[in-house]
C-alpha positions as CSV (number, residue, x, y, z in Angstrom):
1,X,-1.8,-11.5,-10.9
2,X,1.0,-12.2,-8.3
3,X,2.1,-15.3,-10.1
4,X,2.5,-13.8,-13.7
5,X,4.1,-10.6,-12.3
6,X,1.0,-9.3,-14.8
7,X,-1.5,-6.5,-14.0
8,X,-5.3,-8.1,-15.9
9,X,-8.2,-6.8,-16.9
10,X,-11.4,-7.8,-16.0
11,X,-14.3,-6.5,-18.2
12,X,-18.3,-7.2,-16.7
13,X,-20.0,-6.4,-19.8
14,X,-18.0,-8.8,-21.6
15,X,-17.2,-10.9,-19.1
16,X,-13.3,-11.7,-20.1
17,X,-10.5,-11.5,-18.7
18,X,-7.0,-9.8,-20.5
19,X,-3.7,-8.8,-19.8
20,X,-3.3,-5.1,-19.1
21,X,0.5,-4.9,-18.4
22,X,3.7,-6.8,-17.9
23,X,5.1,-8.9,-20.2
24,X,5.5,-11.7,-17.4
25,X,9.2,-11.7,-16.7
26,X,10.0,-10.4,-13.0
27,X,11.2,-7.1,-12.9
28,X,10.1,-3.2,-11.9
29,X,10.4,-1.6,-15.7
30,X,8.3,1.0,-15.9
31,X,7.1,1.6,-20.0
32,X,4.3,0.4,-22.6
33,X,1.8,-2.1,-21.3
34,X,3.8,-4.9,-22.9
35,X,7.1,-3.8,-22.1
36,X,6.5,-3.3,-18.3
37,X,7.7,-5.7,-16.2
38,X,6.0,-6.3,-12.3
39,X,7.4,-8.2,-9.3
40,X,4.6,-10.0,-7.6
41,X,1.9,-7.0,-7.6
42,X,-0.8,-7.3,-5.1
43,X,-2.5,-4.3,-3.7
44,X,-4.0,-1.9,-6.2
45,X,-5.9,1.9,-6.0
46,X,-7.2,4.6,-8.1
47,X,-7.1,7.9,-8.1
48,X,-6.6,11.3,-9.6
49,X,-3.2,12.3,-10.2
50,X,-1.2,14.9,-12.6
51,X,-3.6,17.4,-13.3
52,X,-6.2,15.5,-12.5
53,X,-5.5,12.5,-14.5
54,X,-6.8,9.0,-13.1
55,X,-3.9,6.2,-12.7
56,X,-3.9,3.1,-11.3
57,X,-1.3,2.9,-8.1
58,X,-0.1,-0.6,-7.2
59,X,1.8,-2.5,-4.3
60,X,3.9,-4.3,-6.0
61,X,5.8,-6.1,-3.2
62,X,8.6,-7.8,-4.5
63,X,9.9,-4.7,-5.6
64,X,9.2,-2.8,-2.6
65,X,7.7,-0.3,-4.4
66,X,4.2,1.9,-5.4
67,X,3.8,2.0,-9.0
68,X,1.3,3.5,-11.3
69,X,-0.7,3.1,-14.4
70,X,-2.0,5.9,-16.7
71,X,-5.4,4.6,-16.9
72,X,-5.5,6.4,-20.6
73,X,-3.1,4.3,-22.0
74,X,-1.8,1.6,-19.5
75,X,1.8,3.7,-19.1
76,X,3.7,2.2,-16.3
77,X,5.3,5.2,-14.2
78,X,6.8,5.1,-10.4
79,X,5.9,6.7,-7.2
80,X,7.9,5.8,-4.3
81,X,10.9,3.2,-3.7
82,X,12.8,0.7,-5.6
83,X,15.4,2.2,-8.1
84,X,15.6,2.9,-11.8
85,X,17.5,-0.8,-12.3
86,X,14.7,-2.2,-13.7
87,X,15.8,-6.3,-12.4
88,X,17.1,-4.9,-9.0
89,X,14.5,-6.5,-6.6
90,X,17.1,-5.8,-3.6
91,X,16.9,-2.3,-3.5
92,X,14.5,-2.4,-0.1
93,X,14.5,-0.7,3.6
94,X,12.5,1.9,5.7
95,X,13.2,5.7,4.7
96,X,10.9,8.3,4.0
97,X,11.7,11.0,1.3
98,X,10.3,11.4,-2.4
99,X,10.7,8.9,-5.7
100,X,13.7,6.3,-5.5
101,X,14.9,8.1,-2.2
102,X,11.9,6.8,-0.2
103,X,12.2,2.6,0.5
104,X,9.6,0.0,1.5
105,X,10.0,-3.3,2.2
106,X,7.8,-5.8,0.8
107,X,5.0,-3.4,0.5
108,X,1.3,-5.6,0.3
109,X,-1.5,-2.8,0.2
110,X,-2.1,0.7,-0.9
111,X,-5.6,2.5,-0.5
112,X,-6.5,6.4,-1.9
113,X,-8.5,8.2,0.4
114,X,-10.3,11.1,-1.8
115,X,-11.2,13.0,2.1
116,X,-7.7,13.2,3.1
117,X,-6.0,13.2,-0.8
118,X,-3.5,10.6,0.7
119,X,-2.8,7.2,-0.4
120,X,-2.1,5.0,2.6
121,X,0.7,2.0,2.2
122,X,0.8,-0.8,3.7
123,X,4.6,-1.2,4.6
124,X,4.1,-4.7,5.6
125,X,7.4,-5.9,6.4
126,X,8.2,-2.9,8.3
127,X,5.3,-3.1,10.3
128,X,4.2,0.7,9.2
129,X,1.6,2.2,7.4
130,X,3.1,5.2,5.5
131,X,1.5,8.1,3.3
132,X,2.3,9.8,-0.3
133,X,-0.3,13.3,-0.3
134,X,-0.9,13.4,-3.8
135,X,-2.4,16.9,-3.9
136,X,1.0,18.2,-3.0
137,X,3.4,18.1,-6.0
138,X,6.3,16.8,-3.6
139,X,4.6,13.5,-2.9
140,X,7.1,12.6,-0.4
141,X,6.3,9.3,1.5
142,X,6.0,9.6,5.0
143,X,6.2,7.1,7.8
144,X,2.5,7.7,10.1
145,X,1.9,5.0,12.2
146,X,4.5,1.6,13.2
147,X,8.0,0.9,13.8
148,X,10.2,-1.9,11.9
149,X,12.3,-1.2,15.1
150,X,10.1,-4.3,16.5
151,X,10.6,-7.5,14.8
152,X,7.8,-9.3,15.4
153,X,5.7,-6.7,17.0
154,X,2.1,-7.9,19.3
155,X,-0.9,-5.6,19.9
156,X,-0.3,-2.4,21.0
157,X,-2.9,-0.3,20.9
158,X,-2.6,3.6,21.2
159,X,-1.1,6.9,19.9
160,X,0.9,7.0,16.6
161,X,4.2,7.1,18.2
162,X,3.1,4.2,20.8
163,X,1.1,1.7,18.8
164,X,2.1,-1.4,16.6
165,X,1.6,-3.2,13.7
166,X,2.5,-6.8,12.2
167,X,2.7,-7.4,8.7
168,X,-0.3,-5.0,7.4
169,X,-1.5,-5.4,4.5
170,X,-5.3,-4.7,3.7
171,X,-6.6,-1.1,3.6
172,X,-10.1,0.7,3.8
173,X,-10.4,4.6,5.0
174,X,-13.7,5.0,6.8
175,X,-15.7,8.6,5.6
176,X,-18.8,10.0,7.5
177,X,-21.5,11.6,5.6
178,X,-20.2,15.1,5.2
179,X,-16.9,13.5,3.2
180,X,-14.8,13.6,6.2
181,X,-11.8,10.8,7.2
182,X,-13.4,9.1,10.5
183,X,-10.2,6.5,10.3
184,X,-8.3,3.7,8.5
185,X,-9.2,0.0,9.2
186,X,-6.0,-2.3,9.4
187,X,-5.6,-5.8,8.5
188,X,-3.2,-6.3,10.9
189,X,-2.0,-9.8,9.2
190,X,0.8,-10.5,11.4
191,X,-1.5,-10.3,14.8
192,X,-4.6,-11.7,13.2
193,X,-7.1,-8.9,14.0
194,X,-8.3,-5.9,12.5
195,X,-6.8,-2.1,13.5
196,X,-8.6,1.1,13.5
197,X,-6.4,4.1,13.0
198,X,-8.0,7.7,13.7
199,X,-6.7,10.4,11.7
200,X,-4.9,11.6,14.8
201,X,-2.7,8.5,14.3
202,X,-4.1,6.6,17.7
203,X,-4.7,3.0,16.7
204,X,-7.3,0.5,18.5
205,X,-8.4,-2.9,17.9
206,X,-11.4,-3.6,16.2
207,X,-13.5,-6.3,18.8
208,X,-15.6,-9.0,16.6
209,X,-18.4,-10.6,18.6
210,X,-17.4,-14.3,18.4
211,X,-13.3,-14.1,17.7
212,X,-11.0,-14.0,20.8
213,X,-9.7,-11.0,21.7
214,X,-6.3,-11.3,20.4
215,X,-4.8,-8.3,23.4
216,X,-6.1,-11.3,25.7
217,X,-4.4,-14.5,24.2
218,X,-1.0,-12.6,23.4
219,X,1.6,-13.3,25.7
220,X,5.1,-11.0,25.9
């Protein structure tokens, strides 16, 4: 719940909706369920972490960071960027490294990927994608495909240190039927079309019978 800077609940037995976490006010405060505080949360993912444990990882953007939630007890913890100044919503930028070292910037959408162990980030307004392994007890987040050297980057199609991206945000890793990563589709906001990134890194365009081909109506 962007808007409420909340994290809900939504039950389909019961069919009802609840709080889950955040007590509303705008902030990145990582504690109980209603002592958190969230800034504008919008991608979400789950998937095992501490010794197996399942958590809930979220994109929460205005804090340009990836957050967690024990799914046990709804315990807030963090991942990657941001700071431990729980109303600093300024602490943003594009670096790699592990915890509060690592920055995003306005960070929209985070997937798990259970072939590859990684959770992918969308680092939307750096124009990147960027990965945390979470089988390796480092979880450092590293830049893999993008540049926020570009500022309003157009399709570029190619290997990882050629391609581009614009403003991604949605996420979905594509398996094949022995449980292996085929790729990562893209929603490449920013250049309205979709991306599909190979696990070599080498990004294409998706082509949808019926939408222009946006590498033919871009100019520049």
């Amino acid at each position: 719940m962007a808007g409420t800077h909340q994290m809900w609940k939504l039950d389909l037995e019961k069919n009802t909706c609840i709080n889950y976490s955040g007590d509303g006010e705008e902030g990145n405060c990582n504690d109980e369920p209603d002592r958190s505080t969230w800034a504008q949360p919008s991608g979400i993912a789950v998937a095992p972490y501490t010794d197996g444990k399942r958590a809930y990882f979220i994109a929460d953007s205005e804090s340009s960071a990836i957050r967690g939630i024990w799914a046990k007890d709804a315990g807030a913890f963090p991942l990657v960027g941001a700071n431990a100044n729980s109303r600093d919503l300024f602490d943003f930028g594009d670096e790699d490294g592990k915890g509060y070292q690592a920055k995003l910037q306005h960070c929209l959408g985070v997937h798990y990927c259970d072939a590859t162990k990684q959770l992918y980030i969308a680092d939307t307004y750096n124009h990147k994608i960027k990965t945390v392994d979470l089988s390796n007890s480092n979880r450092d987040c590293v830049s893999w495909i993008g540049t926020s050297k570009e500022k309003n980057p157009h399709v570029r199609d190619g290997d990882k240190k050629s391609a581009l991206l614009n403003e991604p945000n949605g996420l979905w890793a594509k398996t094949n039927n022995d449980g292996n990563l085929v790729g990562l589709y893209i929603a490449d906001t920013g250049n309205d079309c979709i991306r599909f990134a190979k696990p070599d890194g080498s990004v294409e365009t998706v082509e949808l019978h019926g939408i222009p081909d946006v590498r033919e109506t871009q100019s520049g």
